[in-house]
RODOPA-127497 format. One record per atom (N, C-alpha, C, CB): residue number from 1; chain; x negated, y negated, z. Coordinates in steps of 0.1 Angstrom, whole numbers, plus 5000, padded with zeros to 4 digits. Glycine has a CB too. Layout:
N
NUM; A; X; Y; Z
...
***
This chain:
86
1; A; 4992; 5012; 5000
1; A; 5000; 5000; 5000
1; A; 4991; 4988; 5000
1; A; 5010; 5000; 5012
2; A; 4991; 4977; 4990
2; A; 4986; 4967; 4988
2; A; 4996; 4955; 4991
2; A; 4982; 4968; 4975
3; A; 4992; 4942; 5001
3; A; 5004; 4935; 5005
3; A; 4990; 4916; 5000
3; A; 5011; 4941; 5028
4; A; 5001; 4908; 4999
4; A; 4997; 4891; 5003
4; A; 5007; 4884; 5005
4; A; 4991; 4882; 4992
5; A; 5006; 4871; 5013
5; A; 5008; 4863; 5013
5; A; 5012; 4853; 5009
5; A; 5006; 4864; 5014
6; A; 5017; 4845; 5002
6; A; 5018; 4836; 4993
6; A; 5031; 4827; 5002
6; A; 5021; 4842; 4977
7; A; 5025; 4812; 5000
7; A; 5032; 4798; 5005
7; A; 5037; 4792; 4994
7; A; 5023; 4787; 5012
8; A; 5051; 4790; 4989
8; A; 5057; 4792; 4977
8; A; 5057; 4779; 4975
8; A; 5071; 4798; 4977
9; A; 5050; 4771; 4964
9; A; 5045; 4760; 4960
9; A; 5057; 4749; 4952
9; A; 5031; 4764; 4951
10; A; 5071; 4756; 4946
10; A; 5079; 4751; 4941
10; A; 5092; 4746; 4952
10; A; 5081; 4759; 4931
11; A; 5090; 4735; 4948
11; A; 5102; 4728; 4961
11; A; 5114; 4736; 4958
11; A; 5106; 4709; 4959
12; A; 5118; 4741; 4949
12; A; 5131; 4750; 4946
12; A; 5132; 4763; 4951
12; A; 5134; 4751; 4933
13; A; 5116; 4764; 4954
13; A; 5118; 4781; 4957
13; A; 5121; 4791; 4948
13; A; 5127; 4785; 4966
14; A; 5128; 4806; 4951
14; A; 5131; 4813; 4944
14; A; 5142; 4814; 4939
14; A; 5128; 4821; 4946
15; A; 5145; 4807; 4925
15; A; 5156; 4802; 4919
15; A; 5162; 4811; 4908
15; A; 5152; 4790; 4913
16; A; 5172; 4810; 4898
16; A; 5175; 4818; 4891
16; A; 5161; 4821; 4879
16; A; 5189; 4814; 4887
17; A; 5158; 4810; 4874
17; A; 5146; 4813; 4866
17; A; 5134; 4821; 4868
17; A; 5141; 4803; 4865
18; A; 5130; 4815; 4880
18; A; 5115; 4822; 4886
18; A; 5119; 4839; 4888
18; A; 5108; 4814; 4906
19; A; 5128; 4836; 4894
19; A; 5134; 4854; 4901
19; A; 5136; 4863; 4886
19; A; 5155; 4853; 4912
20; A; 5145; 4856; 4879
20; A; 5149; 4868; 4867
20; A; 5132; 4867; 4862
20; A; 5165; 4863; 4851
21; A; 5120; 4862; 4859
21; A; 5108; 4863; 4855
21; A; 5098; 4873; 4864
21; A; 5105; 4851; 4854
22; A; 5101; 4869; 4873
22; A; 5098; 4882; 4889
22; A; 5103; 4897; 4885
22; A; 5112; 4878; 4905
23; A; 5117; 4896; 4883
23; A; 5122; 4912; 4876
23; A; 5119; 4920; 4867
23; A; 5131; 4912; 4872
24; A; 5115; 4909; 4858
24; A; 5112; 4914; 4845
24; A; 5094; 4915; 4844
24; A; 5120; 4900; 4833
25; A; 5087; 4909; 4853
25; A; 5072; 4914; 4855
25; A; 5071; 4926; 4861
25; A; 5063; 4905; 4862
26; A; 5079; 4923; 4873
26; A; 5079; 4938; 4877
26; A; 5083; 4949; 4874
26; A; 5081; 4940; 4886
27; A; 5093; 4950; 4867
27; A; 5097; 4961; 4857
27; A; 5084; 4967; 4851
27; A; 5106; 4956; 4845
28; A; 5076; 4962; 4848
28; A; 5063; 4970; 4838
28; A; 5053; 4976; 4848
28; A; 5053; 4958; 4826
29; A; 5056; 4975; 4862
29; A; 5049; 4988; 4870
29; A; 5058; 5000; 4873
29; A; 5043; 4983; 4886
30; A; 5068; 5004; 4864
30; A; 5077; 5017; 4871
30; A; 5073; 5025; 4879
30; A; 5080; 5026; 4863
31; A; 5059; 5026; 4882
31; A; 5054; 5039; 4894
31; A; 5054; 5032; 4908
31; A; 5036; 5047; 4891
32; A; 5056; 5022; 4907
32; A; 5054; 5012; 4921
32; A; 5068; 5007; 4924
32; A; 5044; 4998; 4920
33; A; 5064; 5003; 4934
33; A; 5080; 4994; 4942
33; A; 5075; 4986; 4948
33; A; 5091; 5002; 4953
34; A; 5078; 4968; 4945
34; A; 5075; 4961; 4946
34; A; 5086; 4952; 4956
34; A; 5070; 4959; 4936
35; A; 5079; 4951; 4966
35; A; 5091; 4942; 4979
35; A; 5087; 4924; 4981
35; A; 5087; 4950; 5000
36; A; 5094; 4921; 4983
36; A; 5095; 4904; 4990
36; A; 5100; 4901; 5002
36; A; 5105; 4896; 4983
37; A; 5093; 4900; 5010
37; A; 5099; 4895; 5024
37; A; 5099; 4883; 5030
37; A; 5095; 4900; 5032
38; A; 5106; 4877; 5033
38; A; 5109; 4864; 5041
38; A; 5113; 4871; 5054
38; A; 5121; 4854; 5034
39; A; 5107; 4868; 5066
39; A; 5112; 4868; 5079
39; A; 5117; 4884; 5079
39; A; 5124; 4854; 5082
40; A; 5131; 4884; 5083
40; A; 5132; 4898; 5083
40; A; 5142; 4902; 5077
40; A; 5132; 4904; 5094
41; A; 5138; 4898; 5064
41; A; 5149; 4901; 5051
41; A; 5138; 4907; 5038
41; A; 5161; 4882; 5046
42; A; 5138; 4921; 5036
42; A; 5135; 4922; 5022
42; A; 5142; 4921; 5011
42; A; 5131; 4931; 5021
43; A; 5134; 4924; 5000
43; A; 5143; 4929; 4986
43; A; 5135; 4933; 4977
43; A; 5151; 4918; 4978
44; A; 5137; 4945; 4972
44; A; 5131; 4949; 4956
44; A; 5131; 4941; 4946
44; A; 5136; 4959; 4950
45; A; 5120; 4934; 4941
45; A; 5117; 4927; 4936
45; A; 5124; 4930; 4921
45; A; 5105; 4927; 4939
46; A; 5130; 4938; 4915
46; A; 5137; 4946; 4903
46; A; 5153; 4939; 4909
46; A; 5135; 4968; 4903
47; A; 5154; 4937; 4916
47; A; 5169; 4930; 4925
47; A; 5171; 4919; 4920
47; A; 5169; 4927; 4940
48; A; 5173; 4912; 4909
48; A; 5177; 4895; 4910
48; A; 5184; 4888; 4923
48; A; 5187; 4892; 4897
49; A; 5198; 4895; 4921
49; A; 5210; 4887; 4930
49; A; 5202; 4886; 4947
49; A; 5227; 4899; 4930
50; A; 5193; 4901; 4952
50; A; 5189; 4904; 4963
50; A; 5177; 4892; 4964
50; A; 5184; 4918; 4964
51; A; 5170; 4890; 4953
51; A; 5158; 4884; 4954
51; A; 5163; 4866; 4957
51; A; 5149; 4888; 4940
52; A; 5173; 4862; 4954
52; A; 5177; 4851; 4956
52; A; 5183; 4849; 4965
52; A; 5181; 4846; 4949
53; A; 5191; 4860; 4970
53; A; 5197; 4859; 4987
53; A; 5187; 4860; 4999
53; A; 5206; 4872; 4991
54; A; 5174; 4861; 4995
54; A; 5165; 4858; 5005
54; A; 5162; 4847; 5008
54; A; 5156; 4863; 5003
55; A; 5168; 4833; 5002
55; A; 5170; 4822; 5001
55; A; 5156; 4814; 5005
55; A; 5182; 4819; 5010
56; A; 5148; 4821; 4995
56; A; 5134; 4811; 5000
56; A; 5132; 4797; 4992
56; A; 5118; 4819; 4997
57; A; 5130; 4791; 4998
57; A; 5124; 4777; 4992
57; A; 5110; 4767; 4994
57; A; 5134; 4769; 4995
58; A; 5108; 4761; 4987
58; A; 5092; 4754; 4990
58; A; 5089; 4754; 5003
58; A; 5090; 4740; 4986
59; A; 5075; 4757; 5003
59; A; 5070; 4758; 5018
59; A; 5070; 4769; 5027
59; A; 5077; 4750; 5025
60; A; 5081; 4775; 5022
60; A; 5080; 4792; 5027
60; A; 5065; 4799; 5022
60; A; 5094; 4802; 5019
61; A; 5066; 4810; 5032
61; A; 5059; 4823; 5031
61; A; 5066; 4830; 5033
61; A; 5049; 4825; 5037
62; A; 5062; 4837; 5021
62; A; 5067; 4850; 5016
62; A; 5055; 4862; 5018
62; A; 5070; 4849; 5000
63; A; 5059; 4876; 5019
63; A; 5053; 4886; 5015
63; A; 5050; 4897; 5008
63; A; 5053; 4888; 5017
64; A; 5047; 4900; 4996
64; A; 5044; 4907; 4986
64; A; 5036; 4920; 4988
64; A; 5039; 4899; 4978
65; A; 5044; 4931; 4986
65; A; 5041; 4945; 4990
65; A; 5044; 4951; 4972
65; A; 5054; 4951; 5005
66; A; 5031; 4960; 4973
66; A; 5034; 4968; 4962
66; A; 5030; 4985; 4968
66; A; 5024; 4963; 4949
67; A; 5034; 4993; 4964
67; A; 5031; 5005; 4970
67; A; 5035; 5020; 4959
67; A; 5041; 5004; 4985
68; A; 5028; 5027; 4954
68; A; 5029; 5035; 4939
68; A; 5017; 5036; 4933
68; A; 5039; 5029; 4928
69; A; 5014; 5044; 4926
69; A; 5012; 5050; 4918
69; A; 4996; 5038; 4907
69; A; 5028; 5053; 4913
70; A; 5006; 5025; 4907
70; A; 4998; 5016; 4902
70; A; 4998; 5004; 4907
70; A; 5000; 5016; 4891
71; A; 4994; 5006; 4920
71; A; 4992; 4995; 4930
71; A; 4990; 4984; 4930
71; A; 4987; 4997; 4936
72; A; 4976; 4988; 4924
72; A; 4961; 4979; 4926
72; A; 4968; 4969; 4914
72; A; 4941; 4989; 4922
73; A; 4969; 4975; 4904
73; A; 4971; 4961; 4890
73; A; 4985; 4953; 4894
73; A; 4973; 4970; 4871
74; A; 4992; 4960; 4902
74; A; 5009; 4956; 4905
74; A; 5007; 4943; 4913
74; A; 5019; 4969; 4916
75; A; 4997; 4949; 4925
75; A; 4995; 4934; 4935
75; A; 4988; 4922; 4927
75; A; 4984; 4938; 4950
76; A; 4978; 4928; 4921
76; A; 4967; 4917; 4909
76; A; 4982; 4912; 4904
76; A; 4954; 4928; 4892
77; A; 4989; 4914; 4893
77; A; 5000; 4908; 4886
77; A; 5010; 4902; 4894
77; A; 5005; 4918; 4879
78; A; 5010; 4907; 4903
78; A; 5021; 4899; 4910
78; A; 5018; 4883; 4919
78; A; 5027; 4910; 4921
79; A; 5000; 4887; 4921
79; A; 4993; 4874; 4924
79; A; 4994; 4862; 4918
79; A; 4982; 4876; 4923
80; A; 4989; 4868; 4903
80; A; 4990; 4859; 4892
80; A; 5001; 4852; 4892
80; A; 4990; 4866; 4881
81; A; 5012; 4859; 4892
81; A; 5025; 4858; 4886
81; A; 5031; 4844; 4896
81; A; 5034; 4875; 4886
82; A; 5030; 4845; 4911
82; A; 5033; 4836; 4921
82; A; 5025; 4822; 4921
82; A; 5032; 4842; 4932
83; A; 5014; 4825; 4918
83; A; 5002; 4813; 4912
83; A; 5008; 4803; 4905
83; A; 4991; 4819; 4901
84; A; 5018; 4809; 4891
84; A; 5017; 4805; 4883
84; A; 5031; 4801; 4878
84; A; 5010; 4811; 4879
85; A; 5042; 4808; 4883
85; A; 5054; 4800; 4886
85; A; 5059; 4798; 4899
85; A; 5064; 4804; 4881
86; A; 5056; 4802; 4910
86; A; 5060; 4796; 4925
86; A; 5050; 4788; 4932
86; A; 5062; 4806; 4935
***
């Protein structure tokens, strides 16, 4: 299990845009399962509706868990991916 951190840099947080782009990256690790946590609410990251009921917004920290098969490149990508739209 590979996990980070990330302080969500978009004053909107995780919105309908960022999230359905979230889904759709993480879709291309199928051997993994990729979580989001805020406080003490997860969601599978493959979840849109879940992933936006976690109601995060700028300034939050979040936590990013990958765990499968193809871990290592899942957490790398998912790094990227928060960098670069949250």
């Amino acid at each position: 299990m590979k996990t980070f951190t990330y302080t969500i840099t978009d004053p909107i947080g995780i919105h309908a845009r960022p999230a359905g782009l979230l889904v759709k990256a993480a879709k291309a690790f199928a051997g993994t399962e990729i979580t989001v946590t805020k406080g003490d609410k997860t969601a599978k990251s493959t979840q849109l509706m879940k992933l936006m009921g976690l109601g995060v917004k700028g300034g939050d920290t979040v936590t990013v868990t990958a765990e499968g098969v193809d871990e290592e490149n899942a957490i790398a990508a998912m790094e990227q991916f928060f960098k670069e739209h949250l």
